[in-house]
N, C-alpha and C positions, 0 to 999 in steps of 0.2 A: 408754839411760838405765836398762833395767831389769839391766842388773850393776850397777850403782851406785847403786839405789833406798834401800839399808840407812845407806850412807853420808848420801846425800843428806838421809836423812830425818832423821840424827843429829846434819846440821851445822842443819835447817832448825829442828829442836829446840832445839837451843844459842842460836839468832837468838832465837827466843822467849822462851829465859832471860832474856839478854839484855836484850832489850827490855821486859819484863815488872820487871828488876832496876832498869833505868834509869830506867823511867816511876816506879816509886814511892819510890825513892830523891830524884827531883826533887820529886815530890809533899811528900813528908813534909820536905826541907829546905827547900823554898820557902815551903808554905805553916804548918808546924809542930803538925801535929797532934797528935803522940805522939812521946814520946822514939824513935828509932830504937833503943837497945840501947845495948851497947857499940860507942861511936863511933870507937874508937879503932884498933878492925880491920874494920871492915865486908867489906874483900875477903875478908878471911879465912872471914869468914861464910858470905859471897855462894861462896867456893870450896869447901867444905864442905859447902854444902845441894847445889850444884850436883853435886859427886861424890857422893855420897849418893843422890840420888835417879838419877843414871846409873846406877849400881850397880845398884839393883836395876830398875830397865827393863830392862839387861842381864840380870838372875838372872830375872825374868819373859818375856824374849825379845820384849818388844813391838818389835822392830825388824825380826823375821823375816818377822809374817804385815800388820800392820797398813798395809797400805798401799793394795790393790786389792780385794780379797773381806772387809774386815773386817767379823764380824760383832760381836752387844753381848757375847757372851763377855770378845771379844777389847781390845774398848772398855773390858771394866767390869778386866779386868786392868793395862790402861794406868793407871788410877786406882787399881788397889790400888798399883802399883808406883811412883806419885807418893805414894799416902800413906806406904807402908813408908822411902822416902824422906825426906821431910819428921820425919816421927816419928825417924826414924835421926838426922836433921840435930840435933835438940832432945838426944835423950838424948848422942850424942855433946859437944856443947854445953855439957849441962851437968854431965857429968862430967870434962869437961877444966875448966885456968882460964881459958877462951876468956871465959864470960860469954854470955849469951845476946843475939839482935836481938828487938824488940818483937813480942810475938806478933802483932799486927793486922797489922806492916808485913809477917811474914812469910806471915801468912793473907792478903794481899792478892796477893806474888810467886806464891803457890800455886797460888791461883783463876785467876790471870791465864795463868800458864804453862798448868793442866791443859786453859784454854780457848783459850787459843792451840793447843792439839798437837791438840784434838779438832779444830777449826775445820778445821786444813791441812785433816787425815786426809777429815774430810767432803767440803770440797772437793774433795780429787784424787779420790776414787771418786765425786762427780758428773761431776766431769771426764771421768774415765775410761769411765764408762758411756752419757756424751753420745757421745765420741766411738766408743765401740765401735757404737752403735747407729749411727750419721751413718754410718761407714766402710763399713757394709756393702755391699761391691762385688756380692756375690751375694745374690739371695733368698733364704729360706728355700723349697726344696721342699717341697710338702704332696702329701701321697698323701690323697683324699678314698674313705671307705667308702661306698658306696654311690650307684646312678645313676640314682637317681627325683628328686623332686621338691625333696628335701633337699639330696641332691648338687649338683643345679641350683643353690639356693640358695645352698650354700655356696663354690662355684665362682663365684657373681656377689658375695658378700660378699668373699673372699680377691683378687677381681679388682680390684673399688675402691678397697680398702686394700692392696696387696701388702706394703707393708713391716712392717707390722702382723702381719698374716693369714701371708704368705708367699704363694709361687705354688705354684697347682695344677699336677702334672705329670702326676696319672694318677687315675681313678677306676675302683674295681674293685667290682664287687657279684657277686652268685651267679646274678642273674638271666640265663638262657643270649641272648634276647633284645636282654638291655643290654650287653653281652661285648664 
């Protein structure tokens, strides 16, 4: 899975378009809150903001690191590169005779999308770090300083909890006695 993590996560993004397109696409012609835009090309829209904001995910590379160790750097780049996106989608828009879609409907795909990509992302790194901890076939070694009273202590703390603590495999002090 992890050679195909980049793809994976590009098609799991697109599902989120997707779905985020679809849900308020039905919202707004079901229930008629606000004109949609120009109705008369909506894909055209919907294919426009979507390559657009790809675009720049790709010029920002959020697909290289964002998967297993992301940190908020990396998080807070994912959202410039939905807004540099979105904002790309509008100026584009309105510089051609495309016509523009209603900004709420598009402020709603936005929200919905940027919170769908963040949602996976959180997810797979709880995922990933349940299962890294669960897996562990081997303890963590601990080498304890000292063989008084401390070490004692610490040897019966790391014993109760090993997966926690790790296991003790050696304690070393200076004292020639304790040796």
């Amino acid at each position: 899975m992890s050679r195909f993590r980049k793809e994976i996560l590009f098609l799991c993004d697109a599902l989120i378009f997707a779905a985020s397109v679809a849900f308020f696409l039905l919202v707004y012609s079901h229930f008629d809150y606000a004109e949609v835009g120009t109705t008369g090309n909506v894909g055209g829209h919907i294919a426009l903001l979507y390559l657009s904001t790809v675009f720049f995910q790709l010029v920002f590379k959020t697909y290289d690191s964002l998967w297993r160790y992301a940190e908020s750097r990396e998080y807070l780049s994912l959202l410039a590169a939905a807004l540099c996106g979105f904002a790309a989608y509008e100026v584009i828009a309105r510089v051609s005779s495309m016509g523009t879609m209603s900004f709420v409907l598009l402020l709603g795909i936005a929200c919905a999308w940027v919170l769908g990509m963040l949602t996976v992302r959180f997810l797979y790194r709880g995922y990933r770090t349940r299962m890294l901890r669960r897996d562990r076939s081997s303890l963590v070694p601990v080498a304890i300083l000292g063989a008084g009273e401390a070490g004692a202590y610490a040897v019966n703390v790391c014993n109760k909890n090993p997966r926690k603590m790790g296991k003790p495999v050696i304690l070393v002090d200076d004292a020639k006695n304790k040796q």
